[in-house]
Backbone atoms as SQL, in Angstrom:
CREATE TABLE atoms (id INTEGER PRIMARY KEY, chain TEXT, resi INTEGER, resn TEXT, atom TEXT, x REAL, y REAL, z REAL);
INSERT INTO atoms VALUES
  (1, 'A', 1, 'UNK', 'N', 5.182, 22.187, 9.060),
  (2, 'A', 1, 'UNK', 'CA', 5.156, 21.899, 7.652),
  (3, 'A', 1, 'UNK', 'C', 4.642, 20.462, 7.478),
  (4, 'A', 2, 'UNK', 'N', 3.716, 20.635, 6.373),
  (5, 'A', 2, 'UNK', 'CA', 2.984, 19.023, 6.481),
  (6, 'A', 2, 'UNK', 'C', 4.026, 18.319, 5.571),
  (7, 'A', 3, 'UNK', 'N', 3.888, 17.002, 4.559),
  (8, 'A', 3, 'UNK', 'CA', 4.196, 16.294, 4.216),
  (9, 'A', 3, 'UNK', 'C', 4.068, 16.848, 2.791),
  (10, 'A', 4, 'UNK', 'N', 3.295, 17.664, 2.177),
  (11, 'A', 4, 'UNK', 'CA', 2.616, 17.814, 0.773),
  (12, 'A', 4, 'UNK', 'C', 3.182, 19.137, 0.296),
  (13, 'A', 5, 'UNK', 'N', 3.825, 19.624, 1.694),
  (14, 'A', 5, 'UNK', 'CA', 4.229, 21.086, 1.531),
  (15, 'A', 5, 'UNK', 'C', 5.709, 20.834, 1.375),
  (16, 'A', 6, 'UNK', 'N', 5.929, 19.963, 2.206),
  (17, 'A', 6, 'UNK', 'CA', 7.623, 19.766, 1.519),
  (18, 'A', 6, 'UNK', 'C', 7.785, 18.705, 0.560),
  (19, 'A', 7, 'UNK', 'N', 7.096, 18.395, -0.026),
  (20, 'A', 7, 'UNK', 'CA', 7.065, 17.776, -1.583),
  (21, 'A', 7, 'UNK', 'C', 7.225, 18.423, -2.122),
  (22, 'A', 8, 'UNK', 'N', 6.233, 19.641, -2.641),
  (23, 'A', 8, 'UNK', 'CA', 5.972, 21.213, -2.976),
  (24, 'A', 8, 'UNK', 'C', 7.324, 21.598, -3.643),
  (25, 'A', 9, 'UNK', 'N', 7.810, 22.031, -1.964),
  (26, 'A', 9, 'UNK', 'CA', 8.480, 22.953, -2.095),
  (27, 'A', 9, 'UNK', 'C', 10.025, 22.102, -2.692),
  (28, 'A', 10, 'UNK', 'N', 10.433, 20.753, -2.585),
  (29, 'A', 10, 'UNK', 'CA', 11.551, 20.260, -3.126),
  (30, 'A', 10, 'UNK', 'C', 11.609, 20.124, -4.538),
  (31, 'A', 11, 'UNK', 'N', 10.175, 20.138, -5.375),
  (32, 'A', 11, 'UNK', 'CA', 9.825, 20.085, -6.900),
  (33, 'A', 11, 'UNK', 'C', 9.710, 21.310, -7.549),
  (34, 'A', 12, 'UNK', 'N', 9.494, 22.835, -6.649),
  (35, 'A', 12, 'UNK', 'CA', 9.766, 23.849, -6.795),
  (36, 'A', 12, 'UNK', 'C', 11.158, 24.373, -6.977),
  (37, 'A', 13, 'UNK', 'N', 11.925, 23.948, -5.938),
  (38, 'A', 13, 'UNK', 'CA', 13.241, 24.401, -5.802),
  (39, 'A', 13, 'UNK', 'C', 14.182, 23.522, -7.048),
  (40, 'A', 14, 'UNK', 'N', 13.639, 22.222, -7.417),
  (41, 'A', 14, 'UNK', 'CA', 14.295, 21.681, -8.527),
  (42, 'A', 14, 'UNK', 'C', 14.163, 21.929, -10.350),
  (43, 'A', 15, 'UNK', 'N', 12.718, 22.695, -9.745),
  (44, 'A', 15, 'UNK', 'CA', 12.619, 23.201, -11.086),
  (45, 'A', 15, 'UNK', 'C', 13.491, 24.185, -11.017),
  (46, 'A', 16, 'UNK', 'N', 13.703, 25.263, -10.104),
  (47, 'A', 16, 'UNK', 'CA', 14.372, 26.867, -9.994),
  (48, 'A', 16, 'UNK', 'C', 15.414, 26.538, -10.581),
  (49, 'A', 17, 'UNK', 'N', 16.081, 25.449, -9.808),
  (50, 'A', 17, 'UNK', 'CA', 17.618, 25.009, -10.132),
  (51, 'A', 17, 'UNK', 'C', 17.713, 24.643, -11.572),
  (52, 'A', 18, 'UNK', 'N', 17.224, 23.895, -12.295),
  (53, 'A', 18, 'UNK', 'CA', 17.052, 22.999, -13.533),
  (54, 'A', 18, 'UNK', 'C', 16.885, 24.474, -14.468),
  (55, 'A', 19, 'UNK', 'N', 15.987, 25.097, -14.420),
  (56, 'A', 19, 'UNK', 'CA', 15.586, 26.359, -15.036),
  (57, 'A', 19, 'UNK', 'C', 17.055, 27.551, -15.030),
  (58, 'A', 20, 'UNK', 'N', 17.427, 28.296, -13.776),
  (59, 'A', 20, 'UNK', 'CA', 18.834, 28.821, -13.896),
  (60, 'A', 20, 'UNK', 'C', 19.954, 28.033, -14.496),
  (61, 'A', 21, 'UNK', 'N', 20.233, 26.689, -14.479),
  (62, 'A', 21, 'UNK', 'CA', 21.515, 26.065, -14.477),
  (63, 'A', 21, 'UNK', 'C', 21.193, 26.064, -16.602),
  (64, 'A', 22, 'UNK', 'N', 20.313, 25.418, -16.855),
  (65, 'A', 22, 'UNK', 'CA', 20.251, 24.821, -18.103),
  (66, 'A', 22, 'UNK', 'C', 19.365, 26.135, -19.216),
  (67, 'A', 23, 'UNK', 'N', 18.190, 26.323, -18.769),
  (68, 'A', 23, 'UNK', 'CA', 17.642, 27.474, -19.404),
  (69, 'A', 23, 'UNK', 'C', 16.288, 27.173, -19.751),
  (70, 'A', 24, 'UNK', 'N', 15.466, 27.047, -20.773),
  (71, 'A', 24, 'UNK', 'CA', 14.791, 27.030, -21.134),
  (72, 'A', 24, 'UNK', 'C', 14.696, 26.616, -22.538),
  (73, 'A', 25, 'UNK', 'N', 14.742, 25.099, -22.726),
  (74, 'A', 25, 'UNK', 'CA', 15.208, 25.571, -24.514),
  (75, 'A', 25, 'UNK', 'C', 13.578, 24.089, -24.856),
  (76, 'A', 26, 'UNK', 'N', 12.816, 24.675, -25.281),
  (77, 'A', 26, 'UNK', 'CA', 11.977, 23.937, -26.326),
  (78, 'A', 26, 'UNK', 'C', 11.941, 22.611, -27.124),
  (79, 'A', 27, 'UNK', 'N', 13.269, 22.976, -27.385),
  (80, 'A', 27, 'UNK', 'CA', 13.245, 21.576, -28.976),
  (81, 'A', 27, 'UNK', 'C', 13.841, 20.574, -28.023),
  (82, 'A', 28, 'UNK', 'N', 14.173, 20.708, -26.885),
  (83, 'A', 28, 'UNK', 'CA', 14.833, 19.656, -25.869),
  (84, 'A', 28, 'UNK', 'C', 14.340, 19.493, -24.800),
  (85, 'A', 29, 'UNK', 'N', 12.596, 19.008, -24.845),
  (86, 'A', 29, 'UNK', 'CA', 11.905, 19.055, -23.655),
  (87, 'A', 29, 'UNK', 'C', 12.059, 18.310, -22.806),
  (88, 'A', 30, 'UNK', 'N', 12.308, 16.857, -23.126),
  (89, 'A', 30, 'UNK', 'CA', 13.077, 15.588, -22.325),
  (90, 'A', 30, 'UNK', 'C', 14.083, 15.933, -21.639),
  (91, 'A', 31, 'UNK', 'N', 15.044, 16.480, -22.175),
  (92, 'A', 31, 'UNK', 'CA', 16.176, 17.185, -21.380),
  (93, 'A', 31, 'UNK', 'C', 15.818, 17.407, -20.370),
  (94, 'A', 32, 'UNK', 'N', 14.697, 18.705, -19.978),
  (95, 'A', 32, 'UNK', 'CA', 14.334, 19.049, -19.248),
  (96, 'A', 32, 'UNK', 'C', 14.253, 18.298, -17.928),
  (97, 'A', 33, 'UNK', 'N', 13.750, 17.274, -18.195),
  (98, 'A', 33, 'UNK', 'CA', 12.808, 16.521, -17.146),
  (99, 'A', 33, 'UNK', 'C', 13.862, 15.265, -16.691),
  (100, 'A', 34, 'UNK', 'N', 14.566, 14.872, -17.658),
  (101, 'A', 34, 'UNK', 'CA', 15.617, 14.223, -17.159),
  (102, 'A', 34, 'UNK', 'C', 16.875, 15.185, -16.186),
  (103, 'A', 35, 'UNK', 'N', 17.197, 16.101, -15.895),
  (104, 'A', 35, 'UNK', 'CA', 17.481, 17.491, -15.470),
  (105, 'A', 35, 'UNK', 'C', 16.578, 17.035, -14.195),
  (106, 'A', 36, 'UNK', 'N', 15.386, 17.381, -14.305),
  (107, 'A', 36, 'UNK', 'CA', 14.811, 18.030, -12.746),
  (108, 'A', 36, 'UNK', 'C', 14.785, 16.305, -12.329),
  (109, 'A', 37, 'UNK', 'N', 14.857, 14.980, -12.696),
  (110, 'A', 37, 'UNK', 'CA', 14.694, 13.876, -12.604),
  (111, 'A', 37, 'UNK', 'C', 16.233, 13.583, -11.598),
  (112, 'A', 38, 'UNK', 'N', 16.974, 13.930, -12.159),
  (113, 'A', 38, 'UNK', 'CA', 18.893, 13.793, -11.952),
  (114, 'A', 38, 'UNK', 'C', 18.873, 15.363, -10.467),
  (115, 'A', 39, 'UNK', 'N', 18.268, 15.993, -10.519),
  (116, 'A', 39, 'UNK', 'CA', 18.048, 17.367, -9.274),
  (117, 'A', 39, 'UNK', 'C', 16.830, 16.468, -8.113),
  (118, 'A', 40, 'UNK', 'N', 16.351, 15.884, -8.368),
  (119, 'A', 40, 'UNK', 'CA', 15.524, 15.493, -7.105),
  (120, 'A', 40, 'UNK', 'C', 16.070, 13.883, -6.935),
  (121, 'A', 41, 'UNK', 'N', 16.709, 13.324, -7.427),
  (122, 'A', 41, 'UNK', 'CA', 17.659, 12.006, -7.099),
  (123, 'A', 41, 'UNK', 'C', 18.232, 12.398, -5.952),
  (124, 'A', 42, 'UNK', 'N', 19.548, 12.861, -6.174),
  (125, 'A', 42, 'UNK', 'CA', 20.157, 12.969, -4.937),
  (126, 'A', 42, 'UNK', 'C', 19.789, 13.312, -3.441),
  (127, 'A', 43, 'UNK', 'N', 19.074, 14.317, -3.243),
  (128, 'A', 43, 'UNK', 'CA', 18.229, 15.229, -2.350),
  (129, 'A', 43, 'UNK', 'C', 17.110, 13.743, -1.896),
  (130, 'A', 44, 'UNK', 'N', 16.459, 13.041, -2.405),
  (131, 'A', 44, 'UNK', 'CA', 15.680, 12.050, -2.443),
  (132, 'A', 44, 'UNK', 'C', 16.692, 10.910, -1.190),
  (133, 'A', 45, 'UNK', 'N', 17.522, 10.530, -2.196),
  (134, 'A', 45, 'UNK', 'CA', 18.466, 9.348, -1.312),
  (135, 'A', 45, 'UNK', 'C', 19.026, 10.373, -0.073),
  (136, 'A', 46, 'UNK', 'N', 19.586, 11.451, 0.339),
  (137, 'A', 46, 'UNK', 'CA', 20.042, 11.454, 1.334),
  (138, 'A', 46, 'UNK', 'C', 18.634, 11.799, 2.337),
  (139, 'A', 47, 'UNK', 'N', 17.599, 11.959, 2.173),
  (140, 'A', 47, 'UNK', 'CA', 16.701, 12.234, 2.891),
  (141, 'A', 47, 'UNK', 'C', 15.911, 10.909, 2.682),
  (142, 'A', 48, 'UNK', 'N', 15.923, 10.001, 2.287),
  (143, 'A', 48, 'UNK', 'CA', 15.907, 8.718, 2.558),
  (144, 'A', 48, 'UNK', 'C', 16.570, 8.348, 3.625),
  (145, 'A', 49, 'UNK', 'N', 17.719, 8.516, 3.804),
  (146, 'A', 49, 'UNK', 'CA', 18.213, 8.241, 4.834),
  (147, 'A', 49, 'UNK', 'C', 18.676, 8.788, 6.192),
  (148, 'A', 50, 'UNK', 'N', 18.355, 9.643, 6.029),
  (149, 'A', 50, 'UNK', 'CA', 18.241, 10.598, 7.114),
  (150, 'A', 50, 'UNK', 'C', 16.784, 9.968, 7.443),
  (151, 'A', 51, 'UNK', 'N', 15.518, 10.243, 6.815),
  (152, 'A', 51, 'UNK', 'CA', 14.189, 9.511, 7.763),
  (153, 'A', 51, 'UNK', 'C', 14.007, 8.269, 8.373),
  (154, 'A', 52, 'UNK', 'N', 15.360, 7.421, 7.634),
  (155, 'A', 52, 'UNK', 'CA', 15.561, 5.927, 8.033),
  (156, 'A', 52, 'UNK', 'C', 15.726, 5.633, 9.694),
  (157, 'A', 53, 'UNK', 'N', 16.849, 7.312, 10.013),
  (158, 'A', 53, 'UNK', 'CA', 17.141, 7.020, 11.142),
  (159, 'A', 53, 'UNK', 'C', 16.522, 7.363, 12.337),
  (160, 'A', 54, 'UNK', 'N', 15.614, 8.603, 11.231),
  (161, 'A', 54, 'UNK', 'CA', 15.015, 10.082, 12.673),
  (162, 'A', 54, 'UNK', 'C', 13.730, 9.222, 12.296),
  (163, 'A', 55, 'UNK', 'N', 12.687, 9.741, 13.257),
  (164, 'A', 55, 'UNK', 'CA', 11.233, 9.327, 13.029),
  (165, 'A', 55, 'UNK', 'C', 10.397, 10.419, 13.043),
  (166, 'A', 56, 'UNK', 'N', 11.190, 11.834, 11.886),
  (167, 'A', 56, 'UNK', 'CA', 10.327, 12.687, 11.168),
  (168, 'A', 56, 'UNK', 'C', 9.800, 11.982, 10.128),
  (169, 'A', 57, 'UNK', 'N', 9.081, 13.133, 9.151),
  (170, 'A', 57, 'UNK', 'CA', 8.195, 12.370, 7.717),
  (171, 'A', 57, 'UNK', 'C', 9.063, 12.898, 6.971),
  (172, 'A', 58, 'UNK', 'N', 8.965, 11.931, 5.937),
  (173, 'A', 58, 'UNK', 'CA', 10.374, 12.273, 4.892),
  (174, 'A', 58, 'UNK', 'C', 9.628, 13.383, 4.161),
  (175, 'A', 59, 'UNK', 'N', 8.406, 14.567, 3.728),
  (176, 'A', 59, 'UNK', 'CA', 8.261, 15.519, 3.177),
  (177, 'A', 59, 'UNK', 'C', 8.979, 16.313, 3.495),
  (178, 'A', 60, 'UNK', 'N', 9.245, 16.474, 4.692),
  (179, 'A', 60, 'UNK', 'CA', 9.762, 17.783, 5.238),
  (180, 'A', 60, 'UNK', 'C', 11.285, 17.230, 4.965),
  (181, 'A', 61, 'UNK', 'N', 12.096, 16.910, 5.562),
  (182, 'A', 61, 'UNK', 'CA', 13.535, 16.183, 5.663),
  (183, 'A', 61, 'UNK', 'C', 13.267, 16.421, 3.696),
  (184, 'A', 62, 'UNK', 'N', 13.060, 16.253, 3.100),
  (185, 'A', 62, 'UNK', 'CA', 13.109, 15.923, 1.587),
  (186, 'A', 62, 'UNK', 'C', 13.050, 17.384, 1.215),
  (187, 'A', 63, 'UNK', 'N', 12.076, 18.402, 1.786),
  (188, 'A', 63, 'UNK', 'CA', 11.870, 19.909, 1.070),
  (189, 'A', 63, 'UNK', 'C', 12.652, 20.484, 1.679),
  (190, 'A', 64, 'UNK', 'N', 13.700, 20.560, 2.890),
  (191, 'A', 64, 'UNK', 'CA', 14.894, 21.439, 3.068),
  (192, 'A', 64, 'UNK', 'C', 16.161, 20.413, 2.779),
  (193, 'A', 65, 'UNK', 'N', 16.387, 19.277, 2.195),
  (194, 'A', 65, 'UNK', 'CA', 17.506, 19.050, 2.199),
  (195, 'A', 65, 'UNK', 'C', 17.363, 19.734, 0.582),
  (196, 'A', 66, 'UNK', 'N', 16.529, 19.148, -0.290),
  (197, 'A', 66, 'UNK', 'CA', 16.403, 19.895, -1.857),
  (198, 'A', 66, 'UNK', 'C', 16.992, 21.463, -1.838),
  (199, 'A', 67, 'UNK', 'N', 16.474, 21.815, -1.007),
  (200, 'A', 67, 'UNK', 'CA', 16.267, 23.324, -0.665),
  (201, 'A', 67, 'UNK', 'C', 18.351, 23.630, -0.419),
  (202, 'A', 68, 'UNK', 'N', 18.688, 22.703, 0.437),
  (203, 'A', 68, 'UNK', 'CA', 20.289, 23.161, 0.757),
  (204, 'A', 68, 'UNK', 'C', 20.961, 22.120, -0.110),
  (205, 'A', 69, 'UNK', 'N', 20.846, 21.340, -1.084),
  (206, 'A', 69, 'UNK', 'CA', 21.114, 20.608, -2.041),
  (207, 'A', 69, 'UNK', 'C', 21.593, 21.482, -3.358),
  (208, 'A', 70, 'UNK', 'N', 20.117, 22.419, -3.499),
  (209, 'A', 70, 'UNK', 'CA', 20.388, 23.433, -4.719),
  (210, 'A', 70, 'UNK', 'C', 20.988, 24.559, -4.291),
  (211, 'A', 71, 'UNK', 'N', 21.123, 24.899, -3.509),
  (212, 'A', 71, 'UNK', 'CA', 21.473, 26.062, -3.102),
  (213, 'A', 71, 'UNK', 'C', 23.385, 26.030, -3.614),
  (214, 'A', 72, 'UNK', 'N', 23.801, 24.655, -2.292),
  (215, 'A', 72, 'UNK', 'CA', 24.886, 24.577, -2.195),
  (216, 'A', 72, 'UNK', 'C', 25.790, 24.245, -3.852),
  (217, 'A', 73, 'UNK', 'N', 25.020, 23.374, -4.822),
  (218, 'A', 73, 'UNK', 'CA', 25.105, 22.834, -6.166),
  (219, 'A', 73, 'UNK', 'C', 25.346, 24.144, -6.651),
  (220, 'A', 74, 'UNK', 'N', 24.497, 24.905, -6.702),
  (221, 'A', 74, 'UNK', 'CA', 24.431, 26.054, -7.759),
  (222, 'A', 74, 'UNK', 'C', 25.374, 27.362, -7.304),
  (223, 'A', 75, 'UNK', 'N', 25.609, 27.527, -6.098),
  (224, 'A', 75, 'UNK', 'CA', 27.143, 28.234, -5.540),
  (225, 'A', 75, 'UNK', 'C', 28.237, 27.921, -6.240),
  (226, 'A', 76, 'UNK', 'N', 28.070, 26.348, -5.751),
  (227, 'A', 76, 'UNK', 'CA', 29.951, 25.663, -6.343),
  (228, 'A', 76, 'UNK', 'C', 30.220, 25.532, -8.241),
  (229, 'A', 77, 'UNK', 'N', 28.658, 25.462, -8.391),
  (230, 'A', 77, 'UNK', 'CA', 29.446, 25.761, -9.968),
  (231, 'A', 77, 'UNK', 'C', 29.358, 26.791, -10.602),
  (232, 'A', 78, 'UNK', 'N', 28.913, 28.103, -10.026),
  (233, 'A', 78, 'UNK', 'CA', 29.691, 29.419, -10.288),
  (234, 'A', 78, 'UNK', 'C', 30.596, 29.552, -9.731),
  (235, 'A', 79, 'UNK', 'N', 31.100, 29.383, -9.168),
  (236, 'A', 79, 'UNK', 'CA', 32.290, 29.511, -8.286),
  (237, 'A', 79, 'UNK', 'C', 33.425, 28.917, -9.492),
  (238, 'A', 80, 'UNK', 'N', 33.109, 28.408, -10.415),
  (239, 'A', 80, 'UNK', 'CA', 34.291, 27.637, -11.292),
  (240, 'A', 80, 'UNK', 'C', 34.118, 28.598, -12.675);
């Protein structure tokens, strides 16, 4: 996996998430983006630091932590 592909795929998976969790609503397009802005934060800093230590490329480390970031996020708050 190159570098561009796990960019990709972590801005993909944050839209999925942002899109199921919140919906789709129009008159609140900012919302939106502040949403997928607040979904690729976190996933961002811990794969920041995770590349700090390993001497992979942070695309990849960045498109599966997103990837088990949303996954695990969107379990635990159905789960409530």
């Amino acid at each position: 996996m190159t570098n561009k592909t796990g960019y990709i795929l972590g801005l993909i998976s944050a839209i999925i998430y942002v899109l199921v969790l919140y919906g789709i609503d129009t008159n609140h397009i900012l919302d939106f983006f502040a949403y997928l802005l607040g979904a690729l934060l976190i996933p961002a800093i811990i794969a920041g630091l995770i590349s700090l230590f390993s001497k992979n490329n942070f695309g990849k480390i960045f498109g599966f932590t997103c990837i088990i970031i949303h996954i695990l996020s969107g379990l635990g708050g159905s789960l409530m």
